[in-house]
C-alpha positions as protocol buffer text, in pm:
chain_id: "A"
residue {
  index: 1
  type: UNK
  ca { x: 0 y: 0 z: 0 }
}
residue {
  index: 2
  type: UNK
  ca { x: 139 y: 362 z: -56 }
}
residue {
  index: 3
  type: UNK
  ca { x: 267 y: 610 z: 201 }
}
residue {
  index: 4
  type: UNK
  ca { x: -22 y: 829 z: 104 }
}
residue {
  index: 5
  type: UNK
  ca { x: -274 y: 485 z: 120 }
}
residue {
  index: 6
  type: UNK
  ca { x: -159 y: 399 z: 444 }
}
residue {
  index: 7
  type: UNK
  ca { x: -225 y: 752 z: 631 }
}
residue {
  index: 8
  type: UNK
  ca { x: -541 y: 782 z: 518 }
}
residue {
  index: 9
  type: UNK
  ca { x: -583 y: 453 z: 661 }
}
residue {
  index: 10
  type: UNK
  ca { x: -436 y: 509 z: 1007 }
}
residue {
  index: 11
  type: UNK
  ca { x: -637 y: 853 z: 974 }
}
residue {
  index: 12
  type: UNK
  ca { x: -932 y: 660 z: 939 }
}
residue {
  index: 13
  type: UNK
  ca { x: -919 y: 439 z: 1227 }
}
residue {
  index: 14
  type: UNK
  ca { x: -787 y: 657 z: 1432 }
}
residue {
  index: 15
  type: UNK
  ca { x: -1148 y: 859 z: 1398 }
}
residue {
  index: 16
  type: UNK
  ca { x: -1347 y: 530 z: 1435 }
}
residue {
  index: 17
  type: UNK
  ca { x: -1172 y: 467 z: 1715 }
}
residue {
  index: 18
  type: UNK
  ca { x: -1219 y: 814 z: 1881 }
}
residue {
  index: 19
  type: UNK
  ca { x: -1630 y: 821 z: 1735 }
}
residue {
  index: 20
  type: UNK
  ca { x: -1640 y: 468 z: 1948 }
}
residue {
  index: 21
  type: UNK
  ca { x: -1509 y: 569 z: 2267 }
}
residue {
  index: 22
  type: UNK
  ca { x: -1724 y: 884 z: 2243 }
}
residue {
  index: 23
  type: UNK
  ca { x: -2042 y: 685 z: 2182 }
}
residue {
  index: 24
  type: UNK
  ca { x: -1920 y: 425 z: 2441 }
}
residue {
  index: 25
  type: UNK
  ca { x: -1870 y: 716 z: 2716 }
}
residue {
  index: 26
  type: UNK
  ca { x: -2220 y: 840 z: 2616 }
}
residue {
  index: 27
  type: UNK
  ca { x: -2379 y: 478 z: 2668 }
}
residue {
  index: 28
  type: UNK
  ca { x: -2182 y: 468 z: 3042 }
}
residue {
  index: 29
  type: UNK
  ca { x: -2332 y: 769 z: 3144 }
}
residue {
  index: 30
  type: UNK
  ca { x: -2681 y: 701 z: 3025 }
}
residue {
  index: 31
  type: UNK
  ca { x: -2638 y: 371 z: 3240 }
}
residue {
  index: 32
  type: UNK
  ca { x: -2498 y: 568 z: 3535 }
}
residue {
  index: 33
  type: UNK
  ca { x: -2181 y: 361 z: 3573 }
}
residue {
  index: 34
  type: UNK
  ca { x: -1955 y: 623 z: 3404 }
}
residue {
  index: 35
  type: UNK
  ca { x: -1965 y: 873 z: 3718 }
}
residue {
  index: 36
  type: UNK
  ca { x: -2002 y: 631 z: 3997 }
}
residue {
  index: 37
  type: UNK
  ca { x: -1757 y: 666 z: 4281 }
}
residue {
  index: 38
  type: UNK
  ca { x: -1597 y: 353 z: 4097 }
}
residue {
  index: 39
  type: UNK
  ca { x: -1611 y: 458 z: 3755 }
}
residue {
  index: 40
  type: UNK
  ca { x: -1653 y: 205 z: 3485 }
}
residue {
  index: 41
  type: UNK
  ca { x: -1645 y: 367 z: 3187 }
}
residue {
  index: 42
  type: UNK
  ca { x: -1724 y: 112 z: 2895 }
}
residue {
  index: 43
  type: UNK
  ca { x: -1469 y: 328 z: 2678 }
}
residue {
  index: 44
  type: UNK
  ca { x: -1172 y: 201 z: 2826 }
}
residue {
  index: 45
  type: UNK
  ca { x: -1235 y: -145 z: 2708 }
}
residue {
  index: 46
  type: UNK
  ca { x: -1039 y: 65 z: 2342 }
}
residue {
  index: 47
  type: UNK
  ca { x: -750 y: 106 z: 2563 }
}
residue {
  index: 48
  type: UNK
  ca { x: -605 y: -253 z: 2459 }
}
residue {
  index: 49
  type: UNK
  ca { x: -620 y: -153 z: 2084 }
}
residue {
  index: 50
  type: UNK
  ca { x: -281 y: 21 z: 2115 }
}
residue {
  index: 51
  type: UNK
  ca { x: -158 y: -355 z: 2131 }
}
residue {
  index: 52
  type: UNK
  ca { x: -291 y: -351 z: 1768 }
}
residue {
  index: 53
  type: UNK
  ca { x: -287 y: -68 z: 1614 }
}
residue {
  index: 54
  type: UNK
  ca { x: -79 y: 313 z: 1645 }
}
residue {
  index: 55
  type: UNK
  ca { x: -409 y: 480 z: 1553 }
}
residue {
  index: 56
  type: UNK
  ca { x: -522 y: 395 z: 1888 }
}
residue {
  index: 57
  type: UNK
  ca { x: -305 y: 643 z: 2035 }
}
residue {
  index: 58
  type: UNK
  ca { x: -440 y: 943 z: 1877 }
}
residue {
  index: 59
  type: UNK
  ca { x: -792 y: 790 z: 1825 }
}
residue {
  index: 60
  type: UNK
  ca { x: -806 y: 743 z: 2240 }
}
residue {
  index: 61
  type: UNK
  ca { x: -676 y: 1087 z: 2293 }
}
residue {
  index: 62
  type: UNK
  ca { x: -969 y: 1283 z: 2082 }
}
residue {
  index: 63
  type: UNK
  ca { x: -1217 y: 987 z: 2184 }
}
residue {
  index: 64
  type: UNK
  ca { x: -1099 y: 1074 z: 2555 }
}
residue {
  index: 65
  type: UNK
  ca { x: -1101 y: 1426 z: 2532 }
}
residue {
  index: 66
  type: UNK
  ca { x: -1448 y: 1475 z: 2346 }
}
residue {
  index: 67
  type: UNK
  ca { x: -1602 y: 1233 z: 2558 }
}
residue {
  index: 68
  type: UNK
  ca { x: -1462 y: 1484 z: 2869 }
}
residue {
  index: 69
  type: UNK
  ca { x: -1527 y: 1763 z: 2709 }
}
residue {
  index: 70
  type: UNK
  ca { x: -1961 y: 1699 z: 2650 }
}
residue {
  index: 71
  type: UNK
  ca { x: -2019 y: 1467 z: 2971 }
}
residue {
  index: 72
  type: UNK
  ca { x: -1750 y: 1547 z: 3234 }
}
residue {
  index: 73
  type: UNK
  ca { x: -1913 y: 1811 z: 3516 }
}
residue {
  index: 74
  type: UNK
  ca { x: -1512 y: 1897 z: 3611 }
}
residue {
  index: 75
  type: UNK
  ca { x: -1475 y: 2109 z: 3351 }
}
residue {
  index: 76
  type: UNK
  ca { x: -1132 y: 2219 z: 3160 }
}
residue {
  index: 77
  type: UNK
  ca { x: -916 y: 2036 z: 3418 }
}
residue {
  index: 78
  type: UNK
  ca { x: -1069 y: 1709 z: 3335 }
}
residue {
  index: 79
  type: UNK
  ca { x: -1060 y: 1751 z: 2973 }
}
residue {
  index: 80
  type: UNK
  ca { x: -688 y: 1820 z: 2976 }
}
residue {
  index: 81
  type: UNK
  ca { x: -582 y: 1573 z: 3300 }
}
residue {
  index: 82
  type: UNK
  ca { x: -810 y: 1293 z: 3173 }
}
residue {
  index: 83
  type: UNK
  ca { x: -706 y: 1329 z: 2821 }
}
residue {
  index: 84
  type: UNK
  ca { x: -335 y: 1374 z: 2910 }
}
residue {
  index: 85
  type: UNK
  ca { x: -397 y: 1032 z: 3139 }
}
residue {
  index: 86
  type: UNK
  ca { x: -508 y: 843 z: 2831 }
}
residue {
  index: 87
  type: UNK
  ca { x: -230 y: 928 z: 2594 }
}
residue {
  index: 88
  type: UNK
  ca { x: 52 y: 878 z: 2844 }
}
residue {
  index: 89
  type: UNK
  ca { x: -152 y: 528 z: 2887 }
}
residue {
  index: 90
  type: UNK
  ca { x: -197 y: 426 z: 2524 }
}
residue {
  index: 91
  type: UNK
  ca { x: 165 y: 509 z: 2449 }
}
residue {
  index: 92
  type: UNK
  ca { x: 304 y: 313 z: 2651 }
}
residue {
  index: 93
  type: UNK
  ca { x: 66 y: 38 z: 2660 }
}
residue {
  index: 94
  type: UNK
  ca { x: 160 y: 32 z: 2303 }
}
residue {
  index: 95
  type: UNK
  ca { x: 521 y: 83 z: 2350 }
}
residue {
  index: 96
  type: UNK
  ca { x: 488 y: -288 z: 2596 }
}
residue {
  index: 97
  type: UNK
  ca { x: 269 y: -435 z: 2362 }
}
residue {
  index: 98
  type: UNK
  ca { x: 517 y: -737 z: 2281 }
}
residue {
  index: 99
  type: UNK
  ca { x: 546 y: -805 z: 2663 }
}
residue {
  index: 100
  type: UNK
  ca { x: 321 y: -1059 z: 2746 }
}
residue {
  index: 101
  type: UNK
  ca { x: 214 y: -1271 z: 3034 }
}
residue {
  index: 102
  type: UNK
  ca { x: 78 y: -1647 z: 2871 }
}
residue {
  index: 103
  type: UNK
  ca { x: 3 y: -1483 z: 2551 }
}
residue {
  index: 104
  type: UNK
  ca { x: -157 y: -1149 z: 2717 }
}
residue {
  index: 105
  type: UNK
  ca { x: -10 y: -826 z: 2696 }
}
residue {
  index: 106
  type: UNK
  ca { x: -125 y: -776 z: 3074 }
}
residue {
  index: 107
  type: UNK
  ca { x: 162 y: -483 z: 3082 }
}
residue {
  index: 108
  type: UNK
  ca { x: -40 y: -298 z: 2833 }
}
residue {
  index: 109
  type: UNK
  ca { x: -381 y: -283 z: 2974 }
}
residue {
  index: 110
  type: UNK
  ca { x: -215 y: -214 z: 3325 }
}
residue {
  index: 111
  type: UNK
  ca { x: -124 y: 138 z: 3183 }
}
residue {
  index: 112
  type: UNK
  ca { x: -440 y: 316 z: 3208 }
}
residue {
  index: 113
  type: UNK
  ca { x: -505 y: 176 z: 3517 }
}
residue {
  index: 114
  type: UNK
  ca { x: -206 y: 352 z: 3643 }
}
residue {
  index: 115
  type: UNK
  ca { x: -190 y: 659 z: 3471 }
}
residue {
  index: 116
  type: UNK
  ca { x: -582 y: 714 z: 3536 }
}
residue {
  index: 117
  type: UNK
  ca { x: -542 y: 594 z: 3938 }
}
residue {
  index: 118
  type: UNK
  ca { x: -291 y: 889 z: 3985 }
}
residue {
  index: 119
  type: UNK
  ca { x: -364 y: 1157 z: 3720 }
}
residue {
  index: 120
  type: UNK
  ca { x: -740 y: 1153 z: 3796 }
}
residue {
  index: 121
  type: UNK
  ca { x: -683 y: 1082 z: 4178 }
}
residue {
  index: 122
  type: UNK
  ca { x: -492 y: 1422 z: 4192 }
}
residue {
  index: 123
  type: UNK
  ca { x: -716 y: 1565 z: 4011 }
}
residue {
  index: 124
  type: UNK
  ca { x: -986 y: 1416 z: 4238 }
}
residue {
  index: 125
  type: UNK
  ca { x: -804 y: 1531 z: 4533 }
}
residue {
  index: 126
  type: UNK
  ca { x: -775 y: 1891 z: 4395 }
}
residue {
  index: 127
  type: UNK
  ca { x: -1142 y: 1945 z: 4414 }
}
residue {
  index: 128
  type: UNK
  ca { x: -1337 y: 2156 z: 4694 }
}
residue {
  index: 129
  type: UNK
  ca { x: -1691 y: 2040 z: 4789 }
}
residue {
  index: 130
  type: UNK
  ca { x: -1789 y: 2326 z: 4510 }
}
residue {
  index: 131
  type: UNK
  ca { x: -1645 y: 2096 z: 4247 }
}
residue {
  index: 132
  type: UNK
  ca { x: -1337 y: 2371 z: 4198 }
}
residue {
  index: 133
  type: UNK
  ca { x: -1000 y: 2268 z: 4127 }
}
residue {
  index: 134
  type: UNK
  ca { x: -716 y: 2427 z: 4349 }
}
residue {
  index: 135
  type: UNK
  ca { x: -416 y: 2256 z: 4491 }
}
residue {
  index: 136
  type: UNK
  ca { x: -477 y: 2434 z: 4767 }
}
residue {
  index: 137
  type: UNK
  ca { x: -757 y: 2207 z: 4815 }
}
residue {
  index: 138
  type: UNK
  ca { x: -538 y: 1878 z: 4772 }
}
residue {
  index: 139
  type: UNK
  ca { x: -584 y: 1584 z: 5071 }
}
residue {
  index: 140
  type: UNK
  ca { x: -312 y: 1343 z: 5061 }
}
residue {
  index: 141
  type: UNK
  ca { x: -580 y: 1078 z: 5240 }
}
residue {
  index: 142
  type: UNK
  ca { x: -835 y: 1193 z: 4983 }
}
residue {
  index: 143
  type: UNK
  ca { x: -587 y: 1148 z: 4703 }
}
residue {
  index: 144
  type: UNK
  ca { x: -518 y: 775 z: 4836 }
}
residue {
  index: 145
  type: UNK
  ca { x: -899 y: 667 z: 4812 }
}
residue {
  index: 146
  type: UNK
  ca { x: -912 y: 817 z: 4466 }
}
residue {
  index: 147
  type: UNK
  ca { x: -632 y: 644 z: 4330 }
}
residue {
  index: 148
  type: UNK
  ca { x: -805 y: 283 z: 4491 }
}
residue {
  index: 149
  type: UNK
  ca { x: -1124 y: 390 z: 4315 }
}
residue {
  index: 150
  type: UNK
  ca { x: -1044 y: 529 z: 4023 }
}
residue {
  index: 151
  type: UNK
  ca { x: -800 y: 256 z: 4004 }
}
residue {
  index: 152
  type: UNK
  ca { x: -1042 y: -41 z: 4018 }
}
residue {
  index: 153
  type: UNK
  ca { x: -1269 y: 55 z: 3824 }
}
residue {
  index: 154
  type: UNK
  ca { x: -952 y: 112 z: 3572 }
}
residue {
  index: 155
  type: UNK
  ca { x: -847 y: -257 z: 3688 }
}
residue {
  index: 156
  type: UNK
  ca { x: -1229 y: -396 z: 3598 }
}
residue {
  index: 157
  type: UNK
  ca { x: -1268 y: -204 z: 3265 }
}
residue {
  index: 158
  type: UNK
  ca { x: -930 y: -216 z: 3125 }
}
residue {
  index: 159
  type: UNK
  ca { x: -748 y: -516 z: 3214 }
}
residue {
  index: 160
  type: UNK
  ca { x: -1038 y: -762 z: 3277 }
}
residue {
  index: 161
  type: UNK
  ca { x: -1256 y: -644 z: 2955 }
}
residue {
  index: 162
  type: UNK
  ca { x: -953 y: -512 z: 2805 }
}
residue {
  index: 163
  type: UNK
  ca { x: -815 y: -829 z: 2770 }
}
residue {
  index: 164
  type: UNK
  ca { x: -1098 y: -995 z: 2712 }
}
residue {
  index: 165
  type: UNK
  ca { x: -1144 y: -807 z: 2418 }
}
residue {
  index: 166
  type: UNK
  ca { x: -807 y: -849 z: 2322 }
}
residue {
  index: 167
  type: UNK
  ca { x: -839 y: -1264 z: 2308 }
}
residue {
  index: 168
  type: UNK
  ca { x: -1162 y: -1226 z: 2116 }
}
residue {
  index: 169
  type: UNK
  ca { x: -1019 y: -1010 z: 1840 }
}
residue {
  index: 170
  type: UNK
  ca { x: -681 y: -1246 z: 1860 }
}
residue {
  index: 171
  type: UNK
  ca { x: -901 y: -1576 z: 1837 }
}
residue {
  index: 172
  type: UNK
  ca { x: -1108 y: -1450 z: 1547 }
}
residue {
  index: 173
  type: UNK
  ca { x: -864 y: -1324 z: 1396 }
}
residue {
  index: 174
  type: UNK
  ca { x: -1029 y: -1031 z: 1366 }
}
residue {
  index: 175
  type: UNK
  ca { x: -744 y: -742 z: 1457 }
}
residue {
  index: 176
  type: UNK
  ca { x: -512 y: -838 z: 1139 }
}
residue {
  index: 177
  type: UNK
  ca { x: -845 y: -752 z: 924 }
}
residue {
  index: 178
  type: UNK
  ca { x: -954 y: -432 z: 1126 }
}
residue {
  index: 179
  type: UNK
  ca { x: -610 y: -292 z: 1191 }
}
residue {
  index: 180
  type: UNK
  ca { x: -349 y: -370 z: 919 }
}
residue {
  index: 181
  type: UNK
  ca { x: -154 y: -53 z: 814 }
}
C-alpha cells in the first residue's frame, strides 16, 4: 500500500476509534456507571487496541477528550488531566505491547489503570466540595482513596474487559483484518 494509502488509513481508524469511545462514554453515562464513585467507563475497554494498532493512540486521545469535554461536570481540568492520562496510557501500553504474560499483553492494559489511578486521583483530590479545582484544596488521604477507586474501576474495565477483548479479536482473527496498516 502507498505512504499516502496507508495515512489515510491510520487517519481513518484513528477517527473510528475516537467516534467509538465517544459513543461508548455516552452509553456509560446514560447507564450511570460512568460517574459512579468507581467509575466504569465502557470506553476504556479501546484502551487494549494500542496492542494492535498506532491509531489507537491518537484515536483514544480525541475519543478521551471529546467524551470529557460533553459529559464530564469537572470542567477544563478534566478535559486536559483525563485526556493527558489516556495518551501517556496508550503510548506506553503500546510501546509494551510485545510483553506478554501467557500470551496477554497484561503490561499494556495495566497502563491506564495507572496513569488514570494517579492523574485523575490528583485531580480528584484537587477538588473543593464546590467541584473547583485548586491545589490548595489537595488531601493526601483523599488522594489515596481516589487512586483505589479510580484505580479499580480502571483494573475492571481495562485489564479484565480489556483483555478480554483483546483474546476475542486475537481468536477470530479479527485485529489483522480491522487494523493492518
Amino acid at each position: 500500500m502507498k505512504k499516502q494509502g496507508k495515512s489515510v488509513l491510520f487517519l481513518a481508524q484513528a477517527g473510528v476509534i475516537a467516534a467509538i469511545y465517544l459513543v461508548l462514554t455516552f452509553l456509560s453515562n446514560a447507564l450511570g456507571i460512568g460517574s459512579m464513585a468507581i467509575q466504569c467507563r465502557l470506553s476504556e475497554l479501546l484502551t487494549i487496541l494500542p496492542v494492535f494498532t498506532p491509531a489507537a493512540v491518537p484515536g483514544l486521545a480525541v475519543g478521551c477528550f471529546l467524551g470529557n469535554l460533553t459529559t464530564s461536570p469537572l470542567g477544563p481540568i478534566d478535559w486536559f488531566a483525563g485526556t493527558a492520562a489516556t495518551l501517556l496510557a496508550a503510548l506506553t501500553g503500546r510501546a509494551l505491547r510485545r510483553v506478554r504474560l501467557k500470551g496477554l499483553p497484561v503490561l499494556s492494559s495495566l497502563m491506564p489503570v495507572v496513569f488514570n489511578a494517579v492523574i485523575v486521583g490528583f485531580e480528584l483530590a484537587c477538588l473543593s466540595a464546590a467541584n473547583t479545582f485548586s491545589l490548595a484544596n489537595f488531601v493526601w488521604p483523599v488522594f489515596f482513596l481516589n487512586i483505589g477507586t479510580v484505580g479499580l474501576g480502571e483494573l475492571i474495565v481495562c485489564t479484565g474487559g480489556g483483555l478480554i477483548l483483546f483474546a476475542i479479536l486475537e481468536r477470530k482473527h479479527a485485529a489483522k483484518r480491522l487494523f493492518s496498516l
